[in-house]
DSSP file (Angstrom, degrees, kcal/mol; ACC not computed):
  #  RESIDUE AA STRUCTURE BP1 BP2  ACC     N-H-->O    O-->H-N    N-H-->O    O-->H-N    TCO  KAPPA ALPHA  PHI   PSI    X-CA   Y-CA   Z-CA
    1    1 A X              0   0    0      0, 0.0     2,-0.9     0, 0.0    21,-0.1   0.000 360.0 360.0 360.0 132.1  -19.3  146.7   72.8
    2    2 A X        -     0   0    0     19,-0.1     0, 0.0     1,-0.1     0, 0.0  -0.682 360.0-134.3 -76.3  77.0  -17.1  143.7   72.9
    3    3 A X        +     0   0    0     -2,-0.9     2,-0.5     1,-0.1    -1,-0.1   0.106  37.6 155.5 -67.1 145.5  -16.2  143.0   76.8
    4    4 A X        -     0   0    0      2,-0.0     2,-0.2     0, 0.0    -1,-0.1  -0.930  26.3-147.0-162.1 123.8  -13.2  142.3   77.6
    5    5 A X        +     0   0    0     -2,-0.5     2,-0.2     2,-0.0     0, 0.0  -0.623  24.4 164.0 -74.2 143.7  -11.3  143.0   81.7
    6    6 A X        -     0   0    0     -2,-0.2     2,-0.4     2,-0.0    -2,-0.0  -0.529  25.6-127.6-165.2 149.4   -8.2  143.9   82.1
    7    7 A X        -     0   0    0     -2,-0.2     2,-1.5     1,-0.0    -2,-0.0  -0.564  14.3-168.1-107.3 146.2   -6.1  145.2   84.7
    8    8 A X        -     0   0    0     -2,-0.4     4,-0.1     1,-0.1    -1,-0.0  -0.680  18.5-120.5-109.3  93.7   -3.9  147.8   84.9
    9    9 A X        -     0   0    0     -2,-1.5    -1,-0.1     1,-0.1     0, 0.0   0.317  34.3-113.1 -10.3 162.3   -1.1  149.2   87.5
   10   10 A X  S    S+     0   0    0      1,-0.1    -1,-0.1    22,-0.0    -2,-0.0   0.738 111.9  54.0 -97.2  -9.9   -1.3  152.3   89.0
   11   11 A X  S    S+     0   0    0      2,-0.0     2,-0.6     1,-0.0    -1,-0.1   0.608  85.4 107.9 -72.9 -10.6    1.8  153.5   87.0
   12   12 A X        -     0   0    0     -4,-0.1    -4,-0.0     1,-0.0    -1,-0.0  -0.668  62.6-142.1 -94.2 135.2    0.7  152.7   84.0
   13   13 A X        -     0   0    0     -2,-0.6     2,-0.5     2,-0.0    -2,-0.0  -0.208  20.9-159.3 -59.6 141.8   -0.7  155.1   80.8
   14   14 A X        -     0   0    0      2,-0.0     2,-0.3    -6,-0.0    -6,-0.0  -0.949   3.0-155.0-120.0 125.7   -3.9  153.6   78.8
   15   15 A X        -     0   0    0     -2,-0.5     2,-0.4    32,-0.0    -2,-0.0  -0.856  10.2-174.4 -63.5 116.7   -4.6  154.9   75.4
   16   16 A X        -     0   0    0     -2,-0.3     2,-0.4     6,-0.0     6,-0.0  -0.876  21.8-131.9-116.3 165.2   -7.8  154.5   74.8
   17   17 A X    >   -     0   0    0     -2,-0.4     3,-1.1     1,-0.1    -2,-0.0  -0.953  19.5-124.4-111.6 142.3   -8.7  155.5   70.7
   18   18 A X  T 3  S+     0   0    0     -2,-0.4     2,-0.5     1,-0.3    -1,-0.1   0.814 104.5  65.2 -24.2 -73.7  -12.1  158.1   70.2
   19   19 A X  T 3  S+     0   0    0      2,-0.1     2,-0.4     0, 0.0    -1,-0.3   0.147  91.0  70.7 -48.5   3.6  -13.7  155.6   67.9
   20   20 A X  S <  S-     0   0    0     -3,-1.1     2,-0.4    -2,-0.5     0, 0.0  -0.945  77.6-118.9-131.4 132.2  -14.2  152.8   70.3
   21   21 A X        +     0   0    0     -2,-0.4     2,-0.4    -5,-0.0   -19,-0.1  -0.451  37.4 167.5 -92.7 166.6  -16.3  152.4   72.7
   22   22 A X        -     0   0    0     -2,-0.4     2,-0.3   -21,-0.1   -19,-0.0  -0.941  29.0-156.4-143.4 152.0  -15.6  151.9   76.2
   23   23 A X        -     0   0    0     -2,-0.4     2,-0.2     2,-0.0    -2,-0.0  -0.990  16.5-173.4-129.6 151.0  -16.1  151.7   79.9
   24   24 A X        +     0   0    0     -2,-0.3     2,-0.2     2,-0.0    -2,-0.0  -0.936   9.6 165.8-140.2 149.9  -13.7  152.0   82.9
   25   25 A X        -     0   0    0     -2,-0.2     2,-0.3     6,-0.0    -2,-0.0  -0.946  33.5-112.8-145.4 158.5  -13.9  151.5   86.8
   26   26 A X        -     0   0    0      6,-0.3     5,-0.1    -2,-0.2     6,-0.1  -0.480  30.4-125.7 -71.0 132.8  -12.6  151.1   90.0
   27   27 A X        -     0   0    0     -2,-0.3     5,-0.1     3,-0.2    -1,-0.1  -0.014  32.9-124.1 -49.7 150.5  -12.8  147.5   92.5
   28   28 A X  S    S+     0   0    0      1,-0.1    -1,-0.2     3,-0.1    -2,-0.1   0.322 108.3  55.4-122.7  51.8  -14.2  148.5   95.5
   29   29 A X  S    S+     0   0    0      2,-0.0    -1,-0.1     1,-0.0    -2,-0.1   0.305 117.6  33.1 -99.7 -34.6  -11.8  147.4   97.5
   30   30 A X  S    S+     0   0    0      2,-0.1    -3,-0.2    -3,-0.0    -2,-0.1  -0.673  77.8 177.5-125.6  58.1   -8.8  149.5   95.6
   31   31 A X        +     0   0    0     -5,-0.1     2,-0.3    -3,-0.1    -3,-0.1  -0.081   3.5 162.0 -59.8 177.9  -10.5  152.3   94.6
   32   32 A X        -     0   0    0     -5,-0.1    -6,-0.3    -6,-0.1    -2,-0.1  -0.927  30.9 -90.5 176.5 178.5   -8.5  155.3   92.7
   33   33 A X        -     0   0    0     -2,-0.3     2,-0.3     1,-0.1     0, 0.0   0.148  20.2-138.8-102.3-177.9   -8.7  158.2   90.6
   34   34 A X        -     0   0    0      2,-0.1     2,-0.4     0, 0.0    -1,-0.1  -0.940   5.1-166.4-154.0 152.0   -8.6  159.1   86.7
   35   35 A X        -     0   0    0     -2,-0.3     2,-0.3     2,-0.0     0, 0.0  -0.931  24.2-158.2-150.6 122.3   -6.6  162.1   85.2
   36   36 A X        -     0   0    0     -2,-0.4     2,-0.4     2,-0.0    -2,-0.1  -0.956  18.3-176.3-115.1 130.1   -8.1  162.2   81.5
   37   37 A X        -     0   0    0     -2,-0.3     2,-0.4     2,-0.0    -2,-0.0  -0.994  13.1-154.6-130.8 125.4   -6.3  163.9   78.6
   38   38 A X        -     0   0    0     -2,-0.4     2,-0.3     2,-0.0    -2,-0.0  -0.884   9.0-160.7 -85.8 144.3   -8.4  164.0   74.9
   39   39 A X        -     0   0    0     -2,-0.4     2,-0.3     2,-0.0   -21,-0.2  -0.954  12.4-162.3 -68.1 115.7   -6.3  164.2   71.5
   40   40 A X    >   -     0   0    0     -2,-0.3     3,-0.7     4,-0.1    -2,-0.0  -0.899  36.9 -32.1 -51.8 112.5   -7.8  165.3   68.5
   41   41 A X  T >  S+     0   0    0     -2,-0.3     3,-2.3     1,-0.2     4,-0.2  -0.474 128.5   2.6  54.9-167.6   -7.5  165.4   64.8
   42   42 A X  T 3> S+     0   0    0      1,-0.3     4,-1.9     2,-0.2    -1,-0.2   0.557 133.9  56.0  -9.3 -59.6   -3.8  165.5   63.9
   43   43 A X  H <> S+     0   0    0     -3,-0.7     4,-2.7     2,-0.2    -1,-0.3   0.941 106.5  47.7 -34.3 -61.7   -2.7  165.3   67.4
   44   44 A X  H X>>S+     0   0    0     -3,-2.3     3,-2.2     2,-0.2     4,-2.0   0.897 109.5  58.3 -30.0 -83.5   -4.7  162.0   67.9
   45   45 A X  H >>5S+     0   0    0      1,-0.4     3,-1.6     2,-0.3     4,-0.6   0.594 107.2  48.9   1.3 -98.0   -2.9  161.0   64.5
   46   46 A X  H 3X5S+     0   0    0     -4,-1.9     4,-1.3     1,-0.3    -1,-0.4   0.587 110.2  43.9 -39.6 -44.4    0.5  161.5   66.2
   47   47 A X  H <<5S+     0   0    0     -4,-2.7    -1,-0.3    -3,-2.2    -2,-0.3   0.968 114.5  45.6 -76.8 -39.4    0.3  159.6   69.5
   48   48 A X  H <<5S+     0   0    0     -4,-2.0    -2,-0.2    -3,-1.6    -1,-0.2   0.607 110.9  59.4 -94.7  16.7   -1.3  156.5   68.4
   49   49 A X  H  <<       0   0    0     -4,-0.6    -1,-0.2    -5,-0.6    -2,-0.2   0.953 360.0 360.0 -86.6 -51.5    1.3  156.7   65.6
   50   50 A X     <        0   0    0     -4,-1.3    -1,-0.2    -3,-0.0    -2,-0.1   0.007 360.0 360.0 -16.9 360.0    4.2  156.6   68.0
């Protein structure tokens, strides 16, 4: 896996794509929470096309 930081608001969406691997977490100083949605097949297709 290629590291690479970066930080992110708390209003903002991340797209992450299946194929890639990844890691994410919170400082622990600011912690906060994660709300995870998967797309699949076609679907997938259609958001990252957008």
């Amino acid at each position: 896996m290629q590291r690479r930081k970066v930080q992110h608001t708390k209003t903002e969406l991340l797209l992450l794509p299946t194929d890639k691997e990844h890691a994410y977490g919170a400082d622990n100083s600011d912690p906060w929470s994660i709300s995870c949605i998967r797309f699949c097949g076609e679907s997938q297709l259609n958001v990252r096309n957008q």
